[in-house]
C-alpha positions in Angstrom: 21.1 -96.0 1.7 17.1 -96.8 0.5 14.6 -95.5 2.4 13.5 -98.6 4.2 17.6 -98.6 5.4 17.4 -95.1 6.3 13.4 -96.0 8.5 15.6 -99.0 9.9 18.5 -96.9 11.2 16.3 -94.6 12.4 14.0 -96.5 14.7 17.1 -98.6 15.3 18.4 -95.5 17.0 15.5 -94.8 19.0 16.0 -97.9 20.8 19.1 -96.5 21.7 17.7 -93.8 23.3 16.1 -90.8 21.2 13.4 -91.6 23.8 14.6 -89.4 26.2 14.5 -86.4 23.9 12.4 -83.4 25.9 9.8 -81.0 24.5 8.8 -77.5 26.1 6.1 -78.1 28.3 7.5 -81.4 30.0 6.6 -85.1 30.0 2.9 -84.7 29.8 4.2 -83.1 25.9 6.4 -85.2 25.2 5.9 -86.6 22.1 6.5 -90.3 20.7 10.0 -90.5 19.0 8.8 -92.9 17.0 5.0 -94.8 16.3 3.8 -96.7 13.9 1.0 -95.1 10.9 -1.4 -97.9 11.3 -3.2 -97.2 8.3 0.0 -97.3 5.9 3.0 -98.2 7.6 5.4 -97.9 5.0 4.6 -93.5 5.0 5.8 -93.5 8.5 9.2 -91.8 9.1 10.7 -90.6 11.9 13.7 -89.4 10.5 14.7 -87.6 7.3 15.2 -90.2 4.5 18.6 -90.3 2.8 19.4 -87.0 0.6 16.7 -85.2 1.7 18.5 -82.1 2.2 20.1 -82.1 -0.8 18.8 -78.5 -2.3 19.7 -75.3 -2.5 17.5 -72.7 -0.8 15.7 -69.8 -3.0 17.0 -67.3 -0.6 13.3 -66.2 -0.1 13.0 -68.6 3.2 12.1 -71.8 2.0 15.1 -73.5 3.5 13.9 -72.0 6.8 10.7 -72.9 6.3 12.0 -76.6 5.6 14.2 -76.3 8.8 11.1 -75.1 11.0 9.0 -78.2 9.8 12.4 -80.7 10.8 12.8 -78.9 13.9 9.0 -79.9 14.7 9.4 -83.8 14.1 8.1 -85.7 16.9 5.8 -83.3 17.8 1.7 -83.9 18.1 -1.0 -83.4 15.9 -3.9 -81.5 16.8 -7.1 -80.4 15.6 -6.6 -76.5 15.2 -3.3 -76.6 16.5 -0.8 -73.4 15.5 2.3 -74.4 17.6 4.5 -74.6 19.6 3.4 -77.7 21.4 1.6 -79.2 18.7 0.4 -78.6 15.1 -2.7 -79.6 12.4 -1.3 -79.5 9.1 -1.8 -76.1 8.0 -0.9 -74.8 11.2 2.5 -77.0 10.6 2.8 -75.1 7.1 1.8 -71.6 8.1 4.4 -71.7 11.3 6.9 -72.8 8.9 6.7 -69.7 6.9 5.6 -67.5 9.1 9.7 -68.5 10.1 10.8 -68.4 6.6 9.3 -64.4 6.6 6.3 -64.8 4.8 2.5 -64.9 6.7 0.4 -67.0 4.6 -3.4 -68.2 5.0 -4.2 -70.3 7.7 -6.4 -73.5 6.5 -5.3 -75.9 4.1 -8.0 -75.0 1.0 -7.1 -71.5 1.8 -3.4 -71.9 1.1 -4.4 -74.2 -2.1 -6.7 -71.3 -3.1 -4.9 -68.3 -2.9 -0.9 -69.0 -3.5 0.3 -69.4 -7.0 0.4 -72.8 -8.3 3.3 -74.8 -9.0 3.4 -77.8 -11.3 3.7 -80.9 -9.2 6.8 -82.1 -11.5 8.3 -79.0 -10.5 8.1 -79.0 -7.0 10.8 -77.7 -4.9 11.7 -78.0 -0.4 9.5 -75.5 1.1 6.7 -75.7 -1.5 3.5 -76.6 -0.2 1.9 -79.7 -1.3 -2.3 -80.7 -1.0 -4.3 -83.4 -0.9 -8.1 -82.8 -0.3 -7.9 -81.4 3.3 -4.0 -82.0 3.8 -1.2 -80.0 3.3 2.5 -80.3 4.3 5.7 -79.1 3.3 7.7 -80.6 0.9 11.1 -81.5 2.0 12.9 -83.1 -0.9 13.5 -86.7 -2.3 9.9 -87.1 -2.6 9.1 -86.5 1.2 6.8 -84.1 2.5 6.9 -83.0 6.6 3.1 -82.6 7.8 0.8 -83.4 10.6 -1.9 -86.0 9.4 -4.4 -86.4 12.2 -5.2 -87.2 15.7 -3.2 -89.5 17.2 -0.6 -88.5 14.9 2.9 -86.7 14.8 4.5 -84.0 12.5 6.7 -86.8 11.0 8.5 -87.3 7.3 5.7 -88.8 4.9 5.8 -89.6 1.3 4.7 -87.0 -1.0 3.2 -89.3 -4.0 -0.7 -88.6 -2.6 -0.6 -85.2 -2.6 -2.3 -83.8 -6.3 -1.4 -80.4 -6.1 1.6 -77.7 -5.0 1.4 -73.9 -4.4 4.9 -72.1 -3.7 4.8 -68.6 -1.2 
């Protein structure tokens, strides 16, 4: 199935009632299921594209860090946000592996800065990918799991902006 298939299916089945899906803290946090990325609609995912979980884990938490990120689909972005109700992007990353069992730094340039690099033709799920102020976790098949900005969800995007990777 492409990825456009897999987008389909996905929203597809939101009609048919992923709507309904409930958050801790109620329906004032309920998330959208599904919304459009007005910018650049073709990076907005709501569900994992085809194959994405295709690896094996490291056994030094990156699947669980990978799992964390899934698990937080849907939610909101905001500015600052650490969890559990909603998430910036770095605070998306650092909950991740703070669940995968290791505590790394909290903003973005931070995590870029002091974790070791990783070539970007390399990368692996649970690495961290940057972009100038942006980080998420990459997830596989060229898709990374972040929260972009206000307005925004933690949502599936594609990983082909990001410039740089740093592994915990």
């Amino acid at each position: 199935m492409s990825v456009g298939r897999a987008s389909l299916l996905a929203l597809s089945l939101c009609a048919l009632g992923c709507a309904e899906q409930r958050y801790p803290g109620g329906p004032a946090f309920d998330p959208p299921v599904y919304a459009p990325y007005v910018q650049e609609p073709a990076y907005a995912y709501a569900a994992p594209p085809a194959g994405a979980w295709n690896f094996a884990g490291d056994g030094q938490g990156s699947w669980r860090a990978v799992a964390f990120a899934h698990s937080r689909i849907g939610l909101p972005y905001c500015w600052g946000g650490n969890g559990p109700r909603c998430y910036d992007c770095s605070g998306l990353t650092r909950a991740a592996w703070a669940f995968g069992g290791k505590a790394i730094p909290r903003t973005s340039e931070e995590q870029v800065g002091r974790l070791p690099s990783v070539p970007m033709n390399a990368v692996q799920p649970g690495d961290i990918l940057w972009r100038p102020g942006h980080v998420g976790i990459y997830a596989g098949q060229g898709f990374v799991i972040a929260a972009t900005h206000t307005g925004d969800f933690v949502r599936y995007q594609r990983a082909d902006r990001f410039v740089r990777a740093v592994r915990p």
